[in-house]
C-alpha positions, 0 to 999 in steps of 0.5 A: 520528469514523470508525472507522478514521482511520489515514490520518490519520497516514500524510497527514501531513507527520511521516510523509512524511519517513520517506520522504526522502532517497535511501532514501525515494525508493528505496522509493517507486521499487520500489513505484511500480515494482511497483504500475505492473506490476500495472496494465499490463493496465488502461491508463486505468482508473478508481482508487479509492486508499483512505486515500491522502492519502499521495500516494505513489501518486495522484501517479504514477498522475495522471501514468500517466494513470488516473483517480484517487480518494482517500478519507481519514478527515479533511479534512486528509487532502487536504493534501498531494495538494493540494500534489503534485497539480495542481487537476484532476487527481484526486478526493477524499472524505473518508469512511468506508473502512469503508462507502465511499459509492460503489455496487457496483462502481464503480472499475475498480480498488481499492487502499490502501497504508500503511493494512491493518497500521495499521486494527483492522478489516482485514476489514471494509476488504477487503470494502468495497473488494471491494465497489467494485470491478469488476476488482481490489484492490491492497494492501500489507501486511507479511508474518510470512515475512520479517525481521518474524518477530523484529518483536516483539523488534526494535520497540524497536530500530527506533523507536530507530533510526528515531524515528517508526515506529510498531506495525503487524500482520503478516499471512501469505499463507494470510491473505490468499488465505483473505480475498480468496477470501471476497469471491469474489476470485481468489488474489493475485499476491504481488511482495514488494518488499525481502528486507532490513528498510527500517531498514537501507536508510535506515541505509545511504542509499545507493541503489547499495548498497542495489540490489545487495544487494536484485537479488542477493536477488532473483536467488537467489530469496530475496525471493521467499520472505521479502520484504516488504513485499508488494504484491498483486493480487487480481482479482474472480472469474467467480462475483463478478460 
């Protein structure tokens, strides 16, 4: 058994539908949207998805046309890119995220998704995947400059009202800039994707409701400063190379 194995539970089918409905599919629009954005200067790139038997991703990736790899911790990890994607179109290893079998280098681009805030050894895992990659890091993570402040007093009301959330680790931006510089990588581009709490969203389902409030956030500036969760990307420095 591997270290870190939160994948595990993010590639199962239990938490794929946190992510149905109208609000699941708004989420995954905005960060299909913003991810898409960030790698608009690397058409064709090589992808190393790290812990995405999700499949949030690999599957609008294929269809962008990169070339897509997916780590996971287990060999059930694979289960739903299998049912998602077609034969062919991707690559998959189930491995250690902590020591990727993969030389110096390797992808042109490194990302991970639903995995930082659940993993204990988030450092470790950062620098692996600085490591394998040539050009850039692409992450998510919830940020403590946000809703997420109150995190601690809310969780039990979340868990309530959503049945399957589950506890996760708030970072800042300091953070992560501080990180990523000592794996010789360039200061992130932080695009924090919602101002109000997902909770909300999946209480509301309604997509048109939901995408006022979040453009009319966006408009005065306020997701900028307190949204989350955050997508960022990082890319390796002149002297990281």
């Amino acid at each position: 058994m591997f270290l870190e194995t939160a994948d595990i539970e993010t590639a199962s089918d239990d938490y794929a539908s946190r992510f149905s409905g109208v609000a699941g599919e708004y989420f995954l629009d905005k960060q299909t949207e913003i991810t898409l954005s960030l790698l608009q200067d690397l058409p064709g790139a090589s992808i190393l998805d790290v812990g995405g038997g999700h499949a949030q991703l690999a599957e609008p990736l294929v269809q962008a046309g990169y070339q897509v790899t997916v780590t996971g911790s287990d060999d059930c990890c694979r289960k739903r890119l299998d049912q998602q994607l077609r034969p062919g179109s991707f690559k998959y290893l189930t491995c250690d995220s902590l020591a990727l079998p993969f030389e110096n280098q390797s992808f042109d681009v490194v990302l991970a998704f639903r995995l930082l805030p659940h993993v204990d050894r988030w450092q470790e895992l950062l620098a692996e995947m600085c490591r394998v990659a040539k050009k850039a890091v692409i992450l998510d993570y919830p940020d403590s400059r946000s809703t997420n402040i109150l995190y601690e007093h809310l969780f039990a009301m979340k868990k309530k009202m959503e049945g399957n959330t589950r506890t996760f680790t708030l970072f800042n931006r300091g953070q992560i800039r501080q990180e990523m510089n000592r794996n010789l990588f360039t200061p992130p581009v932080f695009k924090p994707e919602f101002l109000f709490p997902m909770v909300i969203h999946r209480k509301l389902q309604n997509r048109g409701v939901s995408n006022v409030i979040e453009t009319a956030a966006k408009l005065t500036g306020m997701t900028s400063l307190f949204g989350s969760p955050i997508i960022f990307r990082s890319d390796r420095s002149t002297q990281g190379k």
